[in-house]
Residue, then its C-alpha position, 0 to 999 in steps of 0.5 A: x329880286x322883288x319877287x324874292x323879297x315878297x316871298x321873303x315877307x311872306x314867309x316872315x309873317x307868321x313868324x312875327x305873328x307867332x312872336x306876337x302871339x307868345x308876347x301876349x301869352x307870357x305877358x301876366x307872367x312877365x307882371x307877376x315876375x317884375x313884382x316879384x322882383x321889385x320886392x326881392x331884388x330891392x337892397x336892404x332898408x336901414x329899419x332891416x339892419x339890426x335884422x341882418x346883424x341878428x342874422x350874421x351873429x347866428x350864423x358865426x356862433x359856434x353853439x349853432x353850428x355844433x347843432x346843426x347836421x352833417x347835411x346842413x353844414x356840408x351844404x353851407x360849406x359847398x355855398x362857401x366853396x362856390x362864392x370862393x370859385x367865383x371870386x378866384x374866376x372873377x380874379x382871373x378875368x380882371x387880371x386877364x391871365x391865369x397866372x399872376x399879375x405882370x409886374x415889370x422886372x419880376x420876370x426877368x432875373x439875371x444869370x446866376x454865376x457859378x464858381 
């Protein structure tokens, strides 16, 4: 058993040294990514509001969207059309059921009598 265990270790070794090796390897990469990130990532300041405001009243104006290509206002729909999948998937997790919610008495409805 002990001879496995060692030969187990031995083998396990350079292994862990290759890890060690990409560690090293990928470390500027990993500073520059949470730089990066820190600044792109970070919620918007209160001296960035008006700046979001201007945005939003571009994006709903109807002058701008008469003027915009096919291409542009077919690719903004297809960006509206995935939050909206997104949001009916998330929908669908909370509720835990593709259909709808379990509401006590909705689902059990008595006989209907005929005359």
């Amino acid at each position: 058993m002990a001879a496995k265990a060692g030969s187990f270790v031995e083998k396990l070794a350079p292994l862990l040294n290759r890890g060690a090796n990409l560690a090293k390897a990928q470390q500027p990469r990993l500073e520059r990514f949470w730089a990066v990130a820190k600044v792109e990532l970070a919620p918007p300041g209160p001296s960035e509001f008006p700046q979001i405001v201007k945005g939003f009243k571009q994006a709903i104006s109807i002058n701008r969207i008469a003027d915009q290509s096919v291409k542009n206002v077919m690719l903004n729909a297809t960006a509206c059309f995935e939050i909206f999948l997104w949001y009916q998937i998330g929908r669908i997790v909370g509720k835990r059921s593709l259909v709808g919610f379990d509401i006590e008495g909705a689902s059990s409805y008595p006989p209907i009598k005929k005359n």
